[in-house]
Residue frames as qw, qx, qy, qz and C-alpha x, y, z in Angstrom:
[[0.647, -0.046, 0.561, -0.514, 3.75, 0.93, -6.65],
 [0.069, 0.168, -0.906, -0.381, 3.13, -2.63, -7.97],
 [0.657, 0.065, 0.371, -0.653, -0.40, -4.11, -8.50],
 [0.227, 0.137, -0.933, -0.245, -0.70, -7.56, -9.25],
 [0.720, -0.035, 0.174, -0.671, -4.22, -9.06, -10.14],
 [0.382, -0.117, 0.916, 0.009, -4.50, -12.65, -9.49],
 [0.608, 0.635, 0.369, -0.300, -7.75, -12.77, -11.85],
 [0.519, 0.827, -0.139, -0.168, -6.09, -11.36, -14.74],
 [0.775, -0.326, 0.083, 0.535, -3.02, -13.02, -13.73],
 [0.435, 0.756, 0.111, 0.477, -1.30, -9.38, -14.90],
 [0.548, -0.567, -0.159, 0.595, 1.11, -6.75, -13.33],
 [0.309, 0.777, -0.079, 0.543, 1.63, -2.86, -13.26],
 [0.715, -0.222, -0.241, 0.618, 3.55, -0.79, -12.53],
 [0.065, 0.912, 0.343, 0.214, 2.91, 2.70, -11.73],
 [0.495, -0.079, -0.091, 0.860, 5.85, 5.51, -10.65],
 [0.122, -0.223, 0.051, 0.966, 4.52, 8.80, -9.34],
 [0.505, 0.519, 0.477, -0.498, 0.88, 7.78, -10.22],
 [0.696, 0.543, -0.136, -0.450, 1.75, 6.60, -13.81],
 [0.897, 0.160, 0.411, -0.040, 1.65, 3.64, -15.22],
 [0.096, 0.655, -0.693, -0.286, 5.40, 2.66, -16.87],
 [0.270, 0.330, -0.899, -0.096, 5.16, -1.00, -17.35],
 [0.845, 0.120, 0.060, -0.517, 2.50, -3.84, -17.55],
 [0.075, 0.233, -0.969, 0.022, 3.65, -7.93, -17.42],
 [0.871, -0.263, -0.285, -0.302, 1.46, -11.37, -17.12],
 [0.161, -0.551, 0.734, -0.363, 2.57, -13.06, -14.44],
 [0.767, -0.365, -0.505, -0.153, 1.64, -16.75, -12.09],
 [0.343, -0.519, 0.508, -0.596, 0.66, -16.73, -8.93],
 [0.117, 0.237, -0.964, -0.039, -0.05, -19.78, -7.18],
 [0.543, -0.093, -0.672, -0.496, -1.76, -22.64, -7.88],
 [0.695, -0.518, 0.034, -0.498, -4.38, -24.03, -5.65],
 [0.916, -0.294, -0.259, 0.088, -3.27, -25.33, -2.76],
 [0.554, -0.145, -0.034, 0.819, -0.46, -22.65, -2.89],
 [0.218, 0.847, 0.417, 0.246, -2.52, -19.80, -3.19],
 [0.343, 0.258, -0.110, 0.896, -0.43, -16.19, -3.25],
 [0.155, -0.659, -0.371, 0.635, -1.82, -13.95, -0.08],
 [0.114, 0.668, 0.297, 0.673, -3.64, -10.92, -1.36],
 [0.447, -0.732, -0.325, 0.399, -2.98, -7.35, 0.55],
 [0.167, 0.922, -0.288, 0.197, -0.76, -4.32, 0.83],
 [0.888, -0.358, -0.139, 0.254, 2.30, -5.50, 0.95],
 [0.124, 0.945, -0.279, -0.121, 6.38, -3.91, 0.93],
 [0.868, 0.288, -0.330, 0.234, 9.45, -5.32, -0.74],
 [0.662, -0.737, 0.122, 0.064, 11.52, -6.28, 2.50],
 [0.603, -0.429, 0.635, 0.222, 14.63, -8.10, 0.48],
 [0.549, 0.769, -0.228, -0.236, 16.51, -7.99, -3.34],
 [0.617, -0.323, 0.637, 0.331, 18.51, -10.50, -4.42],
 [0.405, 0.556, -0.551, -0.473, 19.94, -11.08, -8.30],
 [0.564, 0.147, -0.778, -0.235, 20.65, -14.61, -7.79],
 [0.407, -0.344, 0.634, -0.560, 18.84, -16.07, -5.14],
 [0.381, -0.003, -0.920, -0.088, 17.89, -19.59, -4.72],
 [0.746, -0.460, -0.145, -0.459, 14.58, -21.20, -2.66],
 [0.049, -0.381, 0.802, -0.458, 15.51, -22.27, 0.75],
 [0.672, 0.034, 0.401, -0.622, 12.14, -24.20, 0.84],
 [0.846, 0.324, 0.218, -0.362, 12.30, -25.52, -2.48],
 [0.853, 0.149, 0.297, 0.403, 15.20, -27.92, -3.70],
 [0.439, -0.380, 0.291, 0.760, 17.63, -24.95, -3.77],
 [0.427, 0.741, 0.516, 0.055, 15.03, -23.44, -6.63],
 [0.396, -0.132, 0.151, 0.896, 16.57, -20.58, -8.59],
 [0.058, -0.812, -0.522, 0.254, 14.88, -17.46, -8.12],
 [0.455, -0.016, 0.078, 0.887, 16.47, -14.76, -10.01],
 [0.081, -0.448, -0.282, -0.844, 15.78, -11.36, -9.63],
 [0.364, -0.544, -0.729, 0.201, 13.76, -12.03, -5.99],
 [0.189, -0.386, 0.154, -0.890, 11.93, -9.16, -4.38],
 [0.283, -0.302, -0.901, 0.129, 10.39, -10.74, -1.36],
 [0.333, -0.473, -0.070, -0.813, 7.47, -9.29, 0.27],
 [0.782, -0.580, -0.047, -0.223, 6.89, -11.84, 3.11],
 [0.106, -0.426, 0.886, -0.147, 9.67, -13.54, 5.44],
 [0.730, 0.148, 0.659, -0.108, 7.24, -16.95, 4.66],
 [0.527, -0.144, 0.737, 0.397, 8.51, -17.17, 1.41],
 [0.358, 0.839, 0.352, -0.211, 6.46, -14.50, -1.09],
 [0.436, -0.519, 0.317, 0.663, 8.37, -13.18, -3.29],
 [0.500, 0.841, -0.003, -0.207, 8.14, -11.18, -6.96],
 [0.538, -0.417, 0.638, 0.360, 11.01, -13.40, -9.08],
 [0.526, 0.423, -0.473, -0.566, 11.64, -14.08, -12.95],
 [0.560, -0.013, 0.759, -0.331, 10.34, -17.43, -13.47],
 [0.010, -0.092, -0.849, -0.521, 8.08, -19.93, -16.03],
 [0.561, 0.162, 0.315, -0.748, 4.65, -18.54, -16.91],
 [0.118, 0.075, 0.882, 0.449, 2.56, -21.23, -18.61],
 [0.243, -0.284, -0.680, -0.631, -0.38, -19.27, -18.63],
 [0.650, -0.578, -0.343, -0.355, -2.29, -20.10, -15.58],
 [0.543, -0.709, 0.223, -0.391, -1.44, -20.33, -11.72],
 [0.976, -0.060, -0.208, -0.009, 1.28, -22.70, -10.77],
 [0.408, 0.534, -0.617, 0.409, 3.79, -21.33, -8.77],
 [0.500, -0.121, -0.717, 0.471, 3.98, -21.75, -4.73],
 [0.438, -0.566, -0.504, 0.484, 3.21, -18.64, -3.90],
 [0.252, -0.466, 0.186, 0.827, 5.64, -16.39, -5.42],
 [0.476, 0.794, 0.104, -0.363, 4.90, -14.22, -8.56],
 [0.697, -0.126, 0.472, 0.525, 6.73, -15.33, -11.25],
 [0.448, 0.799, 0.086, -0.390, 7.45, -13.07, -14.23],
 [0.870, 0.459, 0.016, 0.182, 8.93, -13.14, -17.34],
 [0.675, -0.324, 0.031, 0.662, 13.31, -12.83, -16.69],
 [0.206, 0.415, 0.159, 0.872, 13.77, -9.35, -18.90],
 [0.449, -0.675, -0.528, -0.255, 10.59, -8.15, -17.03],
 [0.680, -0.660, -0.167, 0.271, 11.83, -8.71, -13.44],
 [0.603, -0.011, 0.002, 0.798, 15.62, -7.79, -14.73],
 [0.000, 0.441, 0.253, 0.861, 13.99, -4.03, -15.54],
 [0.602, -0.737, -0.265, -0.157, 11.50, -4.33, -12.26],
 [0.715, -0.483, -0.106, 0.494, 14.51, -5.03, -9.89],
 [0.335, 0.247, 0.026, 0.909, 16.46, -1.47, -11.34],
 [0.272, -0.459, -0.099, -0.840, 13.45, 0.68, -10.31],
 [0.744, -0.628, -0.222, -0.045, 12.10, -0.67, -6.71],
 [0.123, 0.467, -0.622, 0.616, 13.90, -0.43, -3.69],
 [0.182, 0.005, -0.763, 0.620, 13.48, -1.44, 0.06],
 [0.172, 0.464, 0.405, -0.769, 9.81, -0.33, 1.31],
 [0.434, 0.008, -0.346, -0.832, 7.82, 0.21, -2.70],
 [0.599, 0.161, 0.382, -0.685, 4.47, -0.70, -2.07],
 [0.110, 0.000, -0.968, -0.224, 3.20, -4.23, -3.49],
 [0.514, 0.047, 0.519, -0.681, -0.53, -4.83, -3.72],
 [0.214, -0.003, -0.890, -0.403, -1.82, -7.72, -4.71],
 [0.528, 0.099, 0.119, -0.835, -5.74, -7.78, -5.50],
 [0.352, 0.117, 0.903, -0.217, -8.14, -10.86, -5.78],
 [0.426, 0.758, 0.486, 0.091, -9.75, -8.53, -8.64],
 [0.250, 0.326, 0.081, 0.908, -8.62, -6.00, -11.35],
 [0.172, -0.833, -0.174, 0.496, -8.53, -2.52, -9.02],
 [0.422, 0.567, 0.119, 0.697, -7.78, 0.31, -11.65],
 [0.535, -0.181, -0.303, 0.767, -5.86, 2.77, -9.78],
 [0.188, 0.832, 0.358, 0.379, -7.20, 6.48, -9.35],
 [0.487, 0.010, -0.276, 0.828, -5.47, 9.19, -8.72],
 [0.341, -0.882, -0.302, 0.118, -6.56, 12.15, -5.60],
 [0.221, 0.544, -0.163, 0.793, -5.45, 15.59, -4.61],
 [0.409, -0.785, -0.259, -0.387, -6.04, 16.17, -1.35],
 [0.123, -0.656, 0.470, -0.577, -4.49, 18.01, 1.75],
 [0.403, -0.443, 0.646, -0.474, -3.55, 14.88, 3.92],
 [0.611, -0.314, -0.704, -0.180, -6.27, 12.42, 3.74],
 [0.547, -0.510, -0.634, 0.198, -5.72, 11.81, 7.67],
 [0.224, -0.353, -0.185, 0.889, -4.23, 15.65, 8.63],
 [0.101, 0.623, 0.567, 0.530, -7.38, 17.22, 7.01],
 [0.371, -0.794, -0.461, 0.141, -8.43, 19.13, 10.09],
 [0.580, -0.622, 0.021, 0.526, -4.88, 20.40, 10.29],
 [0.716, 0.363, 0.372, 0.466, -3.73, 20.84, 6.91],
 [0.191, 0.918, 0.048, 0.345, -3.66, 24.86, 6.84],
 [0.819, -0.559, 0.101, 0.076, -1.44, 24.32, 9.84],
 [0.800, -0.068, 0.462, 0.376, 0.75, 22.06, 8.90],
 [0.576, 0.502, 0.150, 0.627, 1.57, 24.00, 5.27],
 [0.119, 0.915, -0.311, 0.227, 2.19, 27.56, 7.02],
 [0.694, -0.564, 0.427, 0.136, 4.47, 25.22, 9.50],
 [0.813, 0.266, 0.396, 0.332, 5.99, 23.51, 6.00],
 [0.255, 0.895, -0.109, 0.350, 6.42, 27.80, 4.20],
 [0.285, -0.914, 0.214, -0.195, 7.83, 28.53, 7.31],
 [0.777, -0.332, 0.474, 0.248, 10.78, 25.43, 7.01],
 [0.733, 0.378, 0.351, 0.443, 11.35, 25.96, 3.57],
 [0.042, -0.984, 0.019, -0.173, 11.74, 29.49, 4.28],
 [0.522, -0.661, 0.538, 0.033, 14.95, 28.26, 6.89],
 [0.447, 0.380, -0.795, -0.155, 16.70, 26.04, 3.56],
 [0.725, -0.164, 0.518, -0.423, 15.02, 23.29, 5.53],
 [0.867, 0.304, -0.183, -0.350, 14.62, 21.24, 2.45],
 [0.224, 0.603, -0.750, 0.155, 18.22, 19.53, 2.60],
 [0.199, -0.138, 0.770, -0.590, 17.12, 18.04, 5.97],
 [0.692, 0.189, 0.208, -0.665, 13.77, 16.72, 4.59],
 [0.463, 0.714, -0.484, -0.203, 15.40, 15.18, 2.26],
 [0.226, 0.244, -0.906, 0.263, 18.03, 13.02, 4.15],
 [0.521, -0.063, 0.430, -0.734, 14.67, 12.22, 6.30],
 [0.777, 0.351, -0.050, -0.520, 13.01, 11.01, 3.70],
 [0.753, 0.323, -0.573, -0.019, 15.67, 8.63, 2.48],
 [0.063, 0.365, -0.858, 0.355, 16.55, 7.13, 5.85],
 [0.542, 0.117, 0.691, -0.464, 12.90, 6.03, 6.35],
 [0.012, 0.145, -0.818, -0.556, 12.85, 3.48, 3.79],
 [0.358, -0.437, -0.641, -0.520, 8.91, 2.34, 3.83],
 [0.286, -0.061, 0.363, -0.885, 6.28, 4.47, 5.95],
 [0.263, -0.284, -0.906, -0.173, 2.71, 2.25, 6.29],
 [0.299, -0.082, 0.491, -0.814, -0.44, 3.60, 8.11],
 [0.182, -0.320, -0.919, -0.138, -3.11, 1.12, 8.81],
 [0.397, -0.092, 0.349, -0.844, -6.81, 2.74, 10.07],
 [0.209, -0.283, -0.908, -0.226, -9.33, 0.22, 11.22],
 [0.429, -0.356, -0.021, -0.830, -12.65, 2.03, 11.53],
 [0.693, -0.452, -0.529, -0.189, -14.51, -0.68, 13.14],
 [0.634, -0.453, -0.456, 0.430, -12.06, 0.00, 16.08],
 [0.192, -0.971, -0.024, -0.137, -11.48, 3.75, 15.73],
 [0.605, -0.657, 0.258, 0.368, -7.36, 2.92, 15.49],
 [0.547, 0.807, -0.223, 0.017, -4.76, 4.02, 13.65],
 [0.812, -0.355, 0.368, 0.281, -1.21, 1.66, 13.88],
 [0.559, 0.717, -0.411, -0.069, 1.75, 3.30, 11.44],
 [0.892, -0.180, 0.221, 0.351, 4.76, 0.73, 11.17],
 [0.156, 0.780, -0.573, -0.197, 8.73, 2.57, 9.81],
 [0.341, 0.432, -0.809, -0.205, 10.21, 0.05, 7.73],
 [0.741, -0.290, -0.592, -0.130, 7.59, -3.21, 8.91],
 [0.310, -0.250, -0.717, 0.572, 7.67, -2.10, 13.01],
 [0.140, -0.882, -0.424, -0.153, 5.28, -0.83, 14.47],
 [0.501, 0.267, -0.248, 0.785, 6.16, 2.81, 15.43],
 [0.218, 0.114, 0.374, -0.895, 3.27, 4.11, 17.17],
 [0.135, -0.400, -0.800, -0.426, -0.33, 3.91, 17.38],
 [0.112, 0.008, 0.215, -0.970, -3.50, 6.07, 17.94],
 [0.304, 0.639, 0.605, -0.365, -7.50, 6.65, 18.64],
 [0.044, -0.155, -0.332, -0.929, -8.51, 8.33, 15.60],
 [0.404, 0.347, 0.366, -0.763, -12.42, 10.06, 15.42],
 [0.129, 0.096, 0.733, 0.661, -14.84, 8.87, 13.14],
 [0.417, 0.249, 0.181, -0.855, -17.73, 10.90, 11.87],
 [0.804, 0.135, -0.047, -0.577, -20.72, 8.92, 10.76],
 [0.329, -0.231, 0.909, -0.109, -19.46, 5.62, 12.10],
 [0.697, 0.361, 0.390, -0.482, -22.92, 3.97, 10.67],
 [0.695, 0.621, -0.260, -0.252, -21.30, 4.30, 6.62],
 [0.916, -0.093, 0.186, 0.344, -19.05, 1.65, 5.66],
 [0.041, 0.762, -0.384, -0.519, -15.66, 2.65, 4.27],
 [0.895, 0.327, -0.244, 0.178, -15.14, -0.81, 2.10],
 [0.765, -0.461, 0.217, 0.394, -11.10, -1.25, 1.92],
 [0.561, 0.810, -0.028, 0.168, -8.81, 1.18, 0.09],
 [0.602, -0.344, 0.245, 0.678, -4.79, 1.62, -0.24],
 [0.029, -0.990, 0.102, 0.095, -3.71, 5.15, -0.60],
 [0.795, -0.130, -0.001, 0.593, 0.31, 5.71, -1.86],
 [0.134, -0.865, -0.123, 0.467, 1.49, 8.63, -1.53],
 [0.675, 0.634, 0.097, 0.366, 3.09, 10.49, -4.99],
 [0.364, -0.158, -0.190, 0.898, 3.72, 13.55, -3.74],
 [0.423, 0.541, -0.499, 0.528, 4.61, 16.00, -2.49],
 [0.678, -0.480, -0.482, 0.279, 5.42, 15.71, 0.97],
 [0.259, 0.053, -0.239, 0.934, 6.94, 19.21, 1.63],
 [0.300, -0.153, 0.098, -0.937, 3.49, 20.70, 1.43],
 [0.340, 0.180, 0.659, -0.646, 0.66, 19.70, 3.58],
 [0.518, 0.522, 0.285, -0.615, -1.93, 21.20, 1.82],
 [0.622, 0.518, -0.358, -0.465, -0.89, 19.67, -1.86],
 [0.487, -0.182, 0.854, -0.029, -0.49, 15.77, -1.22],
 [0.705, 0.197, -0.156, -0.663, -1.18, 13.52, -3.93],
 [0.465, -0.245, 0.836, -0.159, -2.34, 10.12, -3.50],
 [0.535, 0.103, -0.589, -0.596, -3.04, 7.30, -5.68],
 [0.557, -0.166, 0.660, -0.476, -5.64, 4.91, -4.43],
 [0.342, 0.142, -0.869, -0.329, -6.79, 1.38, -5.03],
 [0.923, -0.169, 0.125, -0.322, -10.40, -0.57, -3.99],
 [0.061, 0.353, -0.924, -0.135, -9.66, -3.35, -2.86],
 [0.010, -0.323, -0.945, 0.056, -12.83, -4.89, -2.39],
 [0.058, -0.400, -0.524, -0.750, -16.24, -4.62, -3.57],
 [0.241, -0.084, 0.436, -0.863, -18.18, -1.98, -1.39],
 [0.193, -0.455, -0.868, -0.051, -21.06, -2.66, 0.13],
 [0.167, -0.458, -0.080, -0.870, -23.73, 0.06, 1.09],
 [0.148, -0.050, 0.842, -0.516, -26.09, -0.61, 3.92],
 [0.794, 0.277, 0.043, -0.539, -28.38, -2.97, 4.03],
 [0.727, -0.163, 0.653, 0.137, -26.21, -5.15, 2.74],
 [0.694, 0.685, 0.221, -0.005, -26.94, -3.60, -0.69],
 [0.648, -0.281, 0.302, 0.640, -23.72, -2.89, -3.06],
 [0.047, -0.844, -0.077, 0.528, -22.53, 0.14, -4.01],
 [0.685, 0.681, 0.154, 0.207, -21.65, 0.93, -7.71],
 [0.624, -0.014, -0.050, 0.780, -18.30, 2.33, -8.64],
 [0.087, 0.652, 0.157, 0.736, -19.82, 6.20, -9.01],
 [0.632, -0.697, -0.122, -0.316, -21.22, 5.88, -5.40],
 [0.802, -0.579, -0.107, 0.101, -18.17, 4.78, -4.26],
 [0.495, 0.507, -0.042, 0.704, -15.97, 7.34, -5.80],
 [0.183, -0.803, -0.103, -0.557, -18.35, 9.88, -4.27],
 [0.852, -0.412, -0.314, 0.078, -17.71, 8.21, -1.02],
 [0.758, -0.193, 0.084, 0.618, -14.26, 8.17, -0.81],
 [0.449, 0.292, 0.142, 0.833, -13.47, 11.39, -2.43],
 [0.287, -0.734, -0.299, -0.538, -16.66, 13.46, -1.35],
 [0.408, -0.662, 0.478, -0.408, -16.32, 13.24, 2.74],
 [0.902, -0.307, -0.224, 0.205, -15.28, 9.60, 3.14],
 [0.564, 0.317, -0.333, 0.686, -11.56, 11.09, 3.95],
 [0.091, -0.689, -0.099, -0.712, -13.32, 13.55, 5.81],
 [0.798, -0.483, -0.165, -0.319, -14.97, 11.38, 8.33],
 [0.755, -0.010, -0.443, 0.483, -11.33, 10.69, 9.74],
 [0.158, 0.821, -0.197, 0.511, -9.57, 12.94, 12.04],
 [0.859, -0.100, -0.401, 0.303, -6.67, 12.51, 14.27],
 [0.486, -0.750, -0.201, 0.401, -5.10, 14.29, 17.40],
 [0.232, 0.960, -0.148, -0.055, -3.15, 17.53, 16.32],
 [0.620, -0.642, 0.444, -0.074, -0.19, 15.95, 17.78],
 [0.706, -0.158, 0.651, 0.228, -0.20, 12.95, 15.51],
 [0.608, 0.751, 0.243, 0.083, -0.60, 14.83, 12.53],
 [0.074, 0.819, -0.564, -0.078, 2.70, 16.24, 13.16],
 [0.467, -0.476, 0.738, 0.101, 4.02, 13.12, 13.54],
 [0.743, 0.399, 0.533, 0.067, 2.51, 11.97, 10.39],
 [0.454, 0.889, 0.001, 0.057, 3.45, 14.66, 8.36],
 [0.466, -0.725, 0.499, 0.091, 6.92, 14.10, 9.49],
 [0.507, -0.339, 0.760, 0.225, 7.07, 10.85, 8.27],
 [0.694, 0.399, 0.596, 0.058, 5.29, 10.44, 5.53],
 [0.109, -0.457, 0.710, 0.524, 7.53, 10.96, 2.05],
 [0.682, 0.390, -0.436, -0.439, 6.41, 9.51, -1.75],
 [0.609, 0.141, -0.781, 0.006, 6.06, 6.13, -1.85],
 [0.204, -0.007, 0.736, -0.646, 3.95, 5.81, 1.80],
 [0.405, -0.261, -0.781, -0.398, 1.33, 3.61, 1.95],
 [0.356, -0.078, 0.486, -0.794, -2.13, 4.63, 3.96],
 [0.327, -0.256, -0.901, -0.122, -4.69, 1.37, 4.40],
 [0.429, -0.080, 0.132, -0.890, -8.21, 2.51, 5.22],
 [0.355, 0.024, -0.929, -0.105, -10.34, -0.35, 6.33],
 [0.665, -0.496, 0.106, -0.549, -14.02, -1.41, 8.21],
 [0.839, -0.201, -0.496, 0.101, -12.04, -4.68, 9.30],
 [0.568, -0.806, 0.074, -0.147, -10.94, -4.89, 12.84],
 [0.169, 0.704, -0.663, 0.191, -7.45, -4.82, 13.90],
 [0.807, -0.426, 0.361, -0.194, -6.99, -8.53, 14.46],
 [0.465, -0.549, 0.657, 0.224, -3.91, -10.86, 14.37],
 [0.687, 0.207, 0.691, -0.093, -5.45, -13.02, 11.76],
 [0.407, 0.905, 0.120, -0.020, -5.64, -10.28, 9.36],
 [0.136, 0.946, -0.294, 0.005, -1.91, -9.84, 9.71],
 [0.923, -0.247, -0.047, 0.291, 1.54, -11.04, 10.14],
 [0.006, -0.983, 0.182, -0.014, 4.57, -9.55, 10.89],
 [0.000, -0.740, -0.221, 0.636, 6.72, -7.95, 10.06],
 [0.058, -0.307, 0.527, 0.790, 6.12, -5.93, 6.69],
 [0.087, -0.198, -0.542, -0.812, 2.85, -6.58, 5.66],
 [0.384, 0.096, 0.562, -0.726, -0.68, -6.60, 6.09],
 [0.150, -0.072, -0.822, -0.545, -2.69, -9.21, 4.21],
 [0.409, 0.124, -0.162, -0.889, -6.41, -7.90, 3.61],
 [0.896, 0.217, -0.052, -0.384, -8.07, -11.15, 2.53],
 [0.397, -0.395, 0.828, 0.031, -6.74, -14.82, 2.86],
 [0.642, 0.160, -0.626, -0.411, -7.87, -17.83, -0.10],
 [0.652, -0.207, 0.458, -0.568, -9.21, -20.39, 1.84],
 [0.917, 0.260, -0.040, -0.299, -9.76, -23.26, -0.84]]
């Protein structure tokens, strides 16, 4: 997973819920501000050139939108001033582009989010989770694993989006949608704020998932009153995860697809167009100025 903070103008990089590699970067300068969200790298190029911009050389491109986003080696001078794209330093990117692929998770934050890392059976297949792992003994028991395996690598980036305010859940396989559900929420009343979940591992067992997660924005409590970072650990880790819970049905079908390097977006915004574009990401928060 990549996290680029526009504030700090900085980038990590984390593999497996640790942090390998740290860069400054520029994003872009006003009037070109760089979307902030969860995004996935759709398209890799060594030498690519800007189709927008006087045939710009772009080496090293990892694009995250099809409007022209795109993680490339580039000139930092310090402050904000590309279009759009993230520019980093050319060794950098050359050593970024060997370790991504199709589908790794991109999130770019409007504030430093320090990553934390969770243990827990599922997040959304909590209800099911004892289930689901004797169903998981009982495949690995049949040499199943082989067959998990090729699974895993043929679905190149897994995404679930939940928007509490509406009480839906919309997963997308490689940036399409592939299905979508009612989920339940207990105590509707608490906010959840906005967090991205990626999945480390493992994915063979239910009941041992680990996920690293990222605020993206600063909670708010009710009342309007805002919630400190201890109160919104408890939150999230204590029974916010809890307060989900989806049809037995689609928890198989989650637990199917979801594989290291899946990305689960918890959110109180509502599922509206504005908030998104397609296909391949979901952008969270928009600059305005």
């Amino acid at each position: 997973m990549i996290i680029v903070s526009i504030p700090d103008q900085w980038v990590t990089v984390y593999r497996n819920g640790r942090r390998i590699a740290v860069s400054t970067c520029s994003t872009g300068r006003p009037g070109h501000s760089t979307p902030t969200g969860t995004f996935v790298i759709l398209q890799k190029d060594v030498h690519h050139h800007s189709s927008t911009y006087n045939n710009a050389p772009m080496p090293y491109m990892e694009r995250v939108t099809w409007g022209g986003v795109a993680l490339h080696a580039g000139q930092l001078p310090g402050y904000p001033a590309s279009h759009g794209c993230v520019r980093l330093p050319k060794e950098f990117s050359r050593l970024l582009f060997t370790v991504t692929h199709i589908g790794t998770a991109v999130i770019i934050a409007d504030r430093n989010s320090q990553p934390e890392d969770v243990l827990h059976p599922g997040l959304l297949i909590s209800e099911h989770a004892e289930e689901l792992a004797r169903e998981a003994v009982a495949k690995a028991g049949k040499n199943s694993k082989p067959a998990l395996a090729a699974h895993a690598a043929a679905v190149q980036a897994v995404s679930v989006i939940i928007h509490t305010a509406d009480r839906r859940m919309r997963v997308l396989v490689n940036g399409k949608a592939a299905f979508e559900d009612s989920v339940t929420i207990r105590q509707p009343e608490l906010p959840f704020g906005t967090h991205v979940f990626n999945l480390t591992g493992p994915s063979d067992d239910p009941a041992k998932m680990r996920w690293m997660t990222v605020d993206l924005e600063k909670q708010v409590g009710l009342g309007g009153r805002p919630v400190d970072a201890a109160q919104a650990s408890a939150l999230l880790f204590g029974f916010t995860v809890r307060r989900i819970d989806v049809p037995p049905a689609t928890a198989h079908r989650l637990t199917e697809l979801l594989h290291p390097g899946a990305t689960l977006l918890i959110t109180d915004r509502p599922d509206d167009p504005a908030h998104r574009t397609d296909p391949g990401f979901t952008i969270m928060a928009q600059d305005d100025s």
